[in-house]
C-alpha positions as CSV (number, residue, x, y, z in Angstrom):
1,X,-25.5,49.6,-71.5
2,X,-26.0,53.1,-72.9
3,X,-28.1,54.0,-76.0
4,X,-25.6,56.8,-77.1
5,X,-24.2,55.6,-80.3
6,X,-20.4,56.2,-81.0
7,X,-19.8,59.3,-83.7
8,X,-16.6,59.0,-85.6
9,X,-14.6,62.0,-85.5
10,X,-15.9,64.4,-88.2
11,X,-13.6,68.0,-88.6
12,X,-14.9,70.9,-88.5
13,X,-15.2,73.1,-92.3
14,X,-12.9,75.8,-90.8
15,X,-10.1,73.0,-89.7
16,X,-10.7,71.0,-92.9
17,X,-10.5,73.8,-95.3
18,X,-7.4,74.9,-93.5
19,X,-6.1,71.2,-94.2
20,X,-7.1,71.0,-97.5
21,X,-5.4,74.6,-98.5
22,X,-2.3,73.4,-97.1
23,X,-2.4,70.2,-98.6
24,X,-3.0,71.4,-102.2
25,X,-0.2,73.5,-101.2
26,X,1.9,70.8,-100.7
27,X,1.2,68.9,-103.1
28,X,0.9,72.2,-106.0
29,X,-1.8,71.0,-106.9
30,X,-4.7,73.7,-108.2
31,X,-8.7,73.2,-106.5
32,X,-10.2,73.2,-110.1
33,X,-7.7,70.1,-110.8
34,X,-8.9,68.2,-107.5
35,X,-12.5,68.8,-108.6
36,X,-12.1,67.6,-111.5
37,X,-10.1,64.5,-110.3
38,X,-12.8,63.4,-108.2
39,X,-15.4,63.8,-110.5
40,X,-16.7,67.6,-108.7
41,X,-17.9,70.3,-110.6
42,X,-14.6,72.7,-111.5
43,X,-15.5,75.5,-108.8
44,X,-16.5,73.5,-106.1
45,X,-13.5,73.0,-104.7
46,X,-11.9,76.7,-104.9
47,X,-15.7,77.8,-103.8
48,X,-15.5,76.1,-100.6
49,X,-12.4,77.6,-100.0
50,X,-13.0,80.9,-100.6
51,X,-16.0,81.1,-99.1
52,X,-16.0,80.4,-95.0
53,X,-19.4,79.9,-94.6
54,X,-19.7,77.5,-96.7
55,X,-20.2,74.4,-95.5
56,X,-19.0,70.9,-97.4
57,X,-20.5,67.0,-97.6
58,X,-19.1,64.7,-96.1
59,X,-18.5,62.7,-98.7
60,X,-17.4,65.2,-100.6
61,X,-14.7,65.9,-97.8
62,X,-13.4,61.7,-97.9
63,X,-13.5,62.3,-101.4
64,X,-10.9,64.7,-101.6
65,X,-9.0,63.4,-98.5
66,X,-8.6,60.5,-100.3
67,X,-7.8,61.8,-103.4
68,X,-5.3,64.2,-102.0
69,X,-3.3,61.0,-99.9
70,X,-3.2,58.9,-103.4
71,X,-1.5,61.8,-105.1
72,X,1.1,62.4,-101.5
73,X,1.5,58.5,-101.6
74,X,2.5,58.4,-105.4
75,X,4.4,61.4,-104.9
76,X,6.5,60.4,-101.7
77,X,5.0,62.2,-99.6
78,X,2.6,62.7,-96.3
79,X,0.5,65.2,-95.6
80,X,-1.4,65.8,-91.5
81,X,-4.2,63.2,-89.9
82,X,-7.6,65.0,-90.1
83,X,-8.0,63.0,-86.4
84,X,-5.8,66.2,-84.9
85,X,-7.4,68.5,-82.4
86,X,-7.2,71.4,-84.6
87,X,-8.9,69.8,-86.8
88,X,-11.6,68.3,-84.6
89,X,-12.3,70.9,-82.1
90,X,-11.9,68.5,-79.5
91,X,-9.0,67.9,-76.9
92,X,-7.3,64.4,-76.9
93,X,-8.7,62.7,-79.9
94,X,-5.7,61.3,-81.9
């Protein structure tokens, strides 16, 4: 039996802020309005997006994840898994 502990899939800032543009996107939904709706300071979430080397939490990144899928759900909409490759930097993870 190995020692090596299973990591869940984490995506990278690059990949995620690319997700997260093109989910607020979708959904027209501003990044000070996101903050706000998860309890964030206003400019945190337009920071970290205009800022690549900034780094996020992740906490702060389920946060908005989940935040962003309530609003797609309510609205009738999907938006992209965070599990793809792109996202992940890694080659086969679904």
């Amino acid at each position: 039996m190995s020692n090596e502990r299973v990591r869940p899939e984490i995506p990278v800032s690059d990949a995620f802020r690319k997700w997260l543009s093109s989910a607020l996107s979708a959904l027209d939904i501003k990044p000070a309005s996101l903050a706000v709706e998860i309890g964030a300071s206003i400019n945190s979430v337009g920071a970290f997006l205009r800022d690549p080397s900034r780094d996020i939490r992740l906490g702060r990144a389920h946060e908005i994840e989940r935040q962003l899928r309530r609003v797609a759900r309510e609205r009738g909409k999907s938006l992209p898994s965070l599990r793809a490759p792109a996202l992940t930097g890694k080659a086969g993870v679904s």
